[in-house]
C-alpha positions in Angstrom: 106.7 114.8 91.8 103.9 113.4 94.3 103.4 110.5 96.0 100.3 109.3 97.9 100.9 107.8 101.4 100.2 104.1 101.4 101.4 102.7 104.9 101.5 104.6 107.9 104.9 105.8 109.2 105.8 106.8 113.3 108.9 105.7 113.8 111.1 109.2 113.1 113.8 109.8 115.5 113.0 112.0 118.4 116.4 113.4 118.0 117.5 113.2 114.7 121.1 114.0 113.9 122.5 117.1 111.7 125.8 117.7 110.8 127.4 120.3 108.9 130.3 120.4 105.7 133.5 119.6 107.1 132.6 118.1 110.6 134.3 115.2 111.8 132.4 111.6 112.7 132.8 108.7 114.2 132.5 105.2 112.1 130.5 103.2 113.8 128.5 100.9 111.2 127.9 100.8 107.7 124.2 99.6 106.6 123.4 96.1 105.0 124.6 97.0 100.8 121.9 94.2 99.9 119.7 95.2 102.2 116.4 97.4 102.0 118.6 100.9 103.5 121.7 100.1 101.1 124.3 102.7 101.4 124.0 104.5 104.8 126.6 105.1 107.6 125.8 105.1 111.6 128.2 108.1 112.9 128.7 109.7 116.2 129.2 113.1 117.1 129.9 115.4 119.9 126.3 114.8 121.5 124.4 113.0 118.3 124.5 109.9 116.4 122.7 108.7 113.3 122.2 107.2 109.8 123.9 109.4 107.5 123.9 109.2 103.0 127.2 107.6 102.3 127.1 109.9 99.4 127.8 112.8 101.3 130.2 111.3 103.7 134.5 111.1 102.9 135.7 108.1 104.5 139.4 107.2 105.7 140.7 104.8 108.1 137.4 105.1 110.1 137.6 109.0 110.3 134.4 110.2 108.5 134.0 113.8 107.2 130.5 115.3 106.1 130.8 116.7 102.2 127.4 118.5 103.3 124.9 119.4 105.7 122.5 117.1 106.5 119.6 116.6 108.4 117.6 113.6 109.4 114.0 114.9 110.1 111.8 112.4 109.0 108.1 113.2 108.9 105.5 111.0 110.5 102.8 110.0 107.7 99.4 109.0 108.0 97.7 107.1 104.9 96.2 109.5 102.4 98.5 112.4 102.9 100.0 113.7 100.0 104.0 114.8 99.8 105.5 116.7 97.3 109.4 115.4 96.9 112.5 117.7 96.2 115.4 115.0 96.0 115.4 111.4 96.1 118.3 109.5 98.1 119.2 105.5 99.2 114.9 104.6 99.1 113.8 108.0 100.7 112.6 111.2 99.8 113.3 115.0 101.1 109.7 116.4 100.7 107.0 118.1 102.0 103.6 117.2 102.7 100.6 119.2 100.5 99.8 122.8 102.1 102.9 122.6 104.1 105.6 123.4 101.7 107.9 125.0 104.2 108.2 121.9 106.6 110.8 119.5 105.0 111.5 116.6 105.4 112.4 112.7 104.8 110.3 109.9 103.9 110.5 106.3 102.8 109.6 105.1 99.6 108.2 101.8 100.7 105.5 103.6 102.3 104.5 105.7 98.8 103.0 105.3 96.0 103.8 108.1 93.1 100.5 110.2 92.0 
């Protein structure tokens, strides 16, 4: 599927965080579940921290352990471009934008419009 961008997006993380199956986190905040960003996890790692799928996370007693690698790239978008998604997950998109099919990655949904 395609989606247009609609409103202009620049705040991606200079150092996004990526974790691996089976690596330990730290709990450190859960996301607002009636909120606009409903089921994501802050975790810290040895030298990284981020907002990581709840999905892909197994959580007990505060000890968090990734189910999956995951990476939190998030492209910068400029009105008009076009992105072509591969998943969908908690209001964002893993995609790539049109004639760049090789450079993944995420994207809100509040800032798209499906073509």
């Amino acid at each position: 599927m395609e989606y247009k961008v609609v409103k202009e997006y620049q705040d991606a993380p200079e150092s996004p965080i990526r974790i691996v199956s089976g690596e330990k986190l730290e709990f450190v905040e859960e996301s607002n579940p009636e909120g606009d960003w409903a089921n994501w996890i802050f975790c810290r790692g040895e030298n990284k921290e981020g907002w990581v799928p709840k999905q892909i996370l197994a959580i007990d007693n505060g000890e968090v352990t990734a189910l999956e690698d995951y990476f939190a790239k998030e492209h910068r978008l400029a009105i008009g471009e076009i992105l072509v998604k591969e998943h969908e997950l908690n209001g964002w998109i893993w995609s790539s934008k049109m004639g760049s099919p090789k450079e993944l990655a995420w994207a809100p949904l509040n800032h798209l419009c499906a073509v």
